[in-house]
N, C-alpha and C positions, 0 to 999 in steps of 0.2 A: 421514780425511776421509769416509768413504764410511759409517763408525761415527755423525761424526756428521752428516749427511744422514739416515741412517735417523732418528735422534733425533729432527733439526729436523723432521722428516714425519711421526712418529707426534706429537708436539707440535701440528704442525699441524692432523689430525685431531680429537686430545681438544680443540680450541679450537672445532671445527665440528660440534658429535656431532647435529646435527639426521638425519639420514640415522640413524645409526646406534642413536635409540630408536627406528626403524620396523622393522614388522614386516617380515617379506621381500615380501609381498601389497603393504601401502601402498608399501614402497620400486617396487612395478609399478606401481600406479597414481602415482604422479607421474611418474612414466618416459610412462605412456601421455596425463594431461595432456600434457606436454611434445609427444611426440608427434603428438598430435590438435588442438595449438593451431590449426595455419593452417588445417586443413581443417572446423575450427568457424566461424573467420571467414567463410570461403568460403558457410556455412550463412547465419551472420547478415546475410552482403551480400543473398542470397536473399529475406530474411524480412523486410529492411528495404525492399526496393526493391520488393516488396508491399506497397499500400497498406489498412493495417488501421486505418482511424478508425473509433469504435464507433457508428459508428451506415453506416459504409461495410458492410453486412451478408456483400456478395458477400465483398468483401475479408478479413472475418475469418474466414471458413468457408475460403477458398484458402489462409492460412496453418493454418489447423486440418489442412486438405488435405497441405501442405507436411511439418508434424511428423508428421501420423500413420506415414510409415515410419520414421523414426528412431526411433521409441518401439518399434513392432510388431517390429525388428530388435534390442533389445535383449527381447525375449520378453514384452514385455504387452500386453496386451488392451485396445485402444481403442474410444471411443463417442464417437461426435457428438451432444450433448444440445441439440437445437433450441430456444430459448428465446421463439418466437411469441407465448407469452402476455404475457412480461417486456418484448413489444418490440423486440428484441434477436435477435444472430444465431445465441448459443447459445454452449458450454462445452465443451472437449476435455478429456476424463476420461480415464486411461490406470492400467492395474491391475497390479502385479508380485505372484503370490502366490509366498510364499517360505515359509520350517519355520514350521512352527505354534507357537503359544505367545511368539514372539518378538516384538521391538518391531513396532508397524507406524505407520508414516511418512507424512505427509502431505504434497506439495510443493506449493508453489500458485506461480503465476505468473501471468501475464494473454498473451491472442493482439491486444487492441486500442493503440490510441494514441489522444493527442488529435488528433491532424492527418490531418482527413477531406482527399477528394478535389482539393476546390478548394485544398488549400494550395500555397502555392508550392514548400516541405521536401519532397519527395518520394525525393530517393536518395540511397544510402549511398556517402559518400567517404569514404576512409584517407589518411591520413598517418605511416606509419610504426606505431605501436601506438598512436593515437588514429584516429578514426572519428567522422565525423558521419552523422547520418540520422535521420529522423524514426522514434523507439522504439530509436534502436541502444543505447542504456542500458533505457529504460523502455519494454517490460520487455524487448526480444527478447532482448538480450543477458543478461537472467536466465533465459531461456528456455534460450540457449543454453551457457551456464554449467551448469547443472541435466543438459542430455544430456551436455556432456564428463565432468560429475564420473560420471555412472553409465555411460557408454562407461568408464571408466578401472573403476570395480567389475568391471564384466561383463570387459575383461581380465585382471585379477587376483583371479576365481571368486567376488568376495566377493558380487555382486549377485543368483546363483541363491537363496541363503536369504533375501534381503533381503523382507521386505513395506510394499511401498510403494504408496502412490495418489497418483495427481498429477489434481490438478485446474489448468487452463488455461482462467479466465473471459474472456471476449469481451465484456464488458462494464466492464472495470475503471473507464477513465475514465471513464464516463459509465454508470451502473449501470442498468438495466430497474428498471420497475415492474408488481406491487407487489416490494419488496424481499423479502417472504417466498417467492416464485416465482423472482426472480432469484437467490437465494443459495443455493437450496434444498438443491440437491445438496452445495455447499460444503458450509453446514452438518452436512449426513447422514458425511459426510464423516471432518468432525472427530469427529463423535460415535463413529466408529471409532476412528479412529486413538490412537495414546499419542503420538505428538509433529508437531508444525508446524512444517516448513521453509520460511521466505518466499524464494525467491529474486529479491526488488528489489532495488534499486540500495544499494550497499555504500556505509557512511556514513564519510568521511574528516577528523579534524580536526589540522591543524597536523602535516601528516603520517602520522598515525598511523592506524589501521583502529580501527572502532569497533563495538563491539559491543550489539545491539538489540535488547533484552527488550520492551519497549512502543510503543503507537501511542496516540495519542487520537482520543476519535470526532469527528465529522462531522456535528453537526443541525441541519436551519434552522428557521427561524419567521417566522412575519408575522404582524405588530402592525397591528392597525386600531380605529383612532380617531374616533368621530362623536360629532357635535358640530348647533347648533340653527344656520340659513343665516337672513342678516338682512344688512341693511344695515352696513358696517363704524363708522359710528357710532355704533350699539349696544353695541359690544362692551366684553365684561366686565358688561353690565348685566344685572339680573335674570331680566330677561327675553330676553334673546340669549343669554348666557353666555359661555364662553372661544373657544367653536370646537375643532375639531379638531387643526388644526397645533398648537395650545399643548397641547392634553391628549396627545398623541403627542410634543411637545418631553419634557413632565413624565417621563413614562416611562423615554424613553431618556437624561434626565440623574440618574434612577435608577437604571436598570441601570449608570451610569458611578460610580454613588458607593456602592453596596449588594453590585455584584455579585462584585469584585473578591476571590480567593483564589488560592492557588498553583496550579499545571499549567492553570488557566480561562484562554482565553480566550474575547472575545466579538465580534463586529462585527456594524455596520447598513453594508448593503452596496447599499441601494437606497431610496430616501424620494421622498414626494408627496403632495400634500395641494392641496386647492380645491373647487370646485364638482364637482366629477368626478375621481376616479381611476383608471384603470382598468387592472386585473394583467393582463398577457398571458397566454395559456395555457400559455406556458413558465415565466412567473415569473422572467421578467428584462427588463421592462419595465413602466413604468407612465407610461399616457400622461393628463396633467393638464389639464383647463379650469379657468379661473378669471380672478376680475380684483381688482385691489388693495382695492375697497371690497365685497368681498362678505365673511363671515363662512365660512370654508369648514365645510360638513360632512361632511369627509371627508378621511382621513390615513392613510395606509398605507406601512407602513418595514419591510423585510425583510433579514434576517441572518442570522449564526450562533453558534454556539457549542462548545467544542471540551472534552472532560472527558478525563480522565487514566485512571478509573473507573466501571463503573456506578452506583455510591452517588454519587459525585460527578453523576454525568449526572443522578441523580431527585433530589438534593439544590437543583442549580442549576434544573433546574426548574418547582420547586417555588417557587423564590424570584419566580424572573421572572411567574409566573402572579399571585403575591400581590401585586407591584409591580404590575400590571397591573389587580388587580383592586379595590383600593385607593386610597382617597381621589383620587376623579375631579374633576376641577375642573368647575366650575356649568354645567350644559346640558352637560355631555357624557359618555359611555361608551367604552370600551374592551374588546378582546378580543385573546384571543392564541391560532395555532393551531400545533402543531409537526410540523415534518416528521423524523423520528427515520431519518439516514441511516444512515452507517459507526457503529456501536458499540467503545467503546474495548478496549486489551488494556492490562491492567493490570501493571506489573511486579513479576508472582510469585514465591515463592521457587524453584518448578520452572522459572520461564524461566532465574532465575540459575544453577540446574543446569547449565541445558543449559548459557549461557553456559560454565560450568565446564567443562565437557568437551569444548567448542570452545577452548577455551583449554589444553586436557590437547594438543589435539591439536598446535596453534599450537607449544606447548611442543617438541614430537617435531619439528615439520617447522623450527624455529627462526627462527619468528616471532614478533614480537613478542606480549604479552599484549595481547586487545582491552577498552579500560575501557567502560565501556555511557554509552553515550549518551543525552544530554537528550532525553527525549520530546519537551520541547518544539521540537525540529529535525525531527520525523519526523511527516509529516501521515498520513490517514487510508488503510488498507486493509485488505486480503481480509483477513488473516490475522486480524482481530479479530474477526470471523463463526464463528470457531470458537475462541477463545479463551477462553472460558467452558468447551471442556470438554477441554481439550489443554493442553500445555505446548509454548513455542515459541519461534522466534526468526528474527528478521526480516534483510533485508539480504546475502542470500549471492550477490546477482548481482554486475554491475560497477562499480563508481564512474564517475561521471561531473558534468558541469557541464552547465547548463543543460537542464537538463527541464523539459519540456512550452515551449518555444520554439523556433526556428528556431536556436538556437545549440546543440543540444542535441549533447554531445561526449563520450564513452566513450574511457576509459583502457583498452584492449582487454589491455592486461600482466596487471592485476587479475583478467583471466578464470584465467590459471594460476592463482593463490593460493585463488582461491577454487573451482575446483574440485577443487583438491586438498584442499582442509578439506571442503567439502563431499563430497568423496568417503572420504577416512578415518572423519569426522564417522559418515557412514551406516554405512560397512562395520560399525564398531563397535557402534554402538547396534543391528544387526543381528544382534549376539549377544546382546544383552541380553533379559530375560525380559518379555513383555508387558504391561501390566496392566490392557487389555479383553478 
């Protein structure tokens, strides 16, 4: 009996060998996940019940205030980059130099949320391993996913060679202007770095953890349309012409028949037209005069557009500007101007790498394989501002439901898993040889 007990127990091992392709280092840090779970929550209750809406300025500089000793206690060098010019409250940069020659690591994350002051979402509630609160998924909790998985390096020695820069913009949801000022540093960033770790919110489908090579961009535009003002019984006549509203109708039932290709989408997300239209200086309003018999001249429709690709983003542009600038109907003109927001990340063969090697790791810790996910489920962010000169991958924070709502709910369990990939993830590519 006792002959075969030892049997049925080494059996049962070889049936579980997650544990046993880790190093002795990684088999510490998931000990130290484990570990540091509840007194990471204890951080994010902190960070959530801080009111960081991005344009709340004090507020995102207090949680800037709040991280910078978790970061400076795990040995890097933090800045508060004030962002006055962007409008903005500014960016928490935090530096790990590790052996030279080696990978160096990019982490980004955001310190803002959508939910300024006046919301009524203001604090963090738990229910067992789920959490509501306004950013307790997006991002704080990728925030705070990102210090457990490098708390768990720094106890299993792998973190001192490590080089890493973590950027933390204060602007995510609501980005400063001009964007070349707001992303600047990002940007400088990437241009260091050999690889991009996003830590947002972890993508789940039908169970399963997914894996995130691309984002697509983020551009709007406004369309305006004039047109000759007459009496509405002229209209269509030689002399009055079509009006406005009809040459701005033309357009946008062109861009619905010409524009269409795979990863595009597009939407008008604001329309008006009459004797007066007028854009607020926010650009999400337009307030209209007019009466049924007047001929309007004047039409203004604003929207977006979303590319998979930069070839694709000046392809599709190119198209809209031709539709735009092409056969006008009688008495009227057209114009179109773009505001070029979040820029796409494309899925490269070096994201699938990485991919690859988050999946080497999955393999070890015996989780499942992550398959990559449709771009077109992942909207716009940081991470594609430096995507043109890095390799990366998006999604290592928490999964959750409901973001950027009042329902907004973190599966707080997902912080293990993922900082435990996230933590192997680094320690490894930490040994790897650099190639800036």
């Amino acid at each position: 009996m006792i002959r075969a007990g030892l049997i049925a127990g080494a059996l049962l091992l070889a049936g579980t060998p997650a544990m046993a392709t880790l190093s002795p280092a990684e088999r510490r840090m998931t000990q130290s996940v484990e570990a540091g779970y509840e007194p990471a929550i204890g951080l994010l209750e902190t960070l959530v019940n801080q009111n960081s809406g991005s344009m709340n300025f004090a507020g995102v500089k207090a949680v800037a205030d709040m991280l910078r000793p978790q970061f400076e206690a795990l040995g890097f060098t933090v800045t508060w980059q004030p962002m006055d010019a962007a409008k903005r409250a500014g960016h928490l940069i935090a530096v790990h130099k590790g052996r030279a020659g080696t990978t160096k690591m990019l982490l980004i994350g955001h310190l803002d949320t959508v939910f300024e002051p006046d919301s009524p979402f203001q604090t963090f509630e738990r229910t067992g391993d789920m959490a509501k609160g306004p950013g307790v998924a997006d991002d704080k909790g990728g925030v705070v996913t990102m210090l457990l998985a490098l708390k768990a390096m720094q106890a299993a020695g792998t973190l001192k060679n490590a080089n890493i820069e973590v950027v933390l913009t204060g602007d995510e949801e609501d980005s400063g202007e001009p964007i070349s000022i707001a992303r600047a540093d990002l940007i400088q960033a990437g241009k260091r770095a050999d690889v991009a770790l996003d830590f947002e919110g972890l993508s789940v489908e039908d169970g399963r953890d997914m894996g995130s090579i691309a984002r697509r961009s983020s551009n709007s535009w406004t369309l305006t349309a004039t047109g000759k003002s007459g009496h509405s019984s002229g209209i269509f006549s030689a002399s009055a012409g079509d009006g406005a509203v009809y040459e701005l109708a033309r357009i946008i039932v062109a861009f619905r028949k010409e524009l269409p290709e795979p990863n595009l989408t597009f939407n008008v997300g604001l329309i008006g037209g009459g004797q007066s239209a007028d854009v607020d200086k926010d650009g999400v309003r337009i307030a209209v005069t007019g009466k049924t018999n007047i001929i309007p001249p004047i039409a203004v429709a604003k929207g977006d557009f979303r590319t998979l690709s930069e070839e694709q983003t000046a392809r599709v542009r190119a198209k809209m500007q031709a539709i735009v600038g092409a056969g006008h109907l009688p008495g009227t003109s057209a114009s179109i101007a773009f505001d070029m927001g979040y820029p796409s990340m494309a899925p490269t063969a070096g994201n699938r790498a990485l991919l690859a090697k988050l999946n080497g790791v999955n393999a070890d810790l015996g989780l499942a394989t992550m398959p990559e996910l449709d771009p077109l489920k992942r909207g716009a962010g940081d991470i594609s501002f430096v995507s043109q000169d890095v390799d990366g991958l998006i999604g290592l924070g928490v999964t959750s439901t409901g973001d950027h709502s009042p329902a907004e709910q973190a599966d707080l369990s997902s912080m293990k898993r993922q900082a435990k990939r996230a933590a192997i993830l680094m320690s490894r590519l930490a040994t790897e040889k650099g190639r800036k």
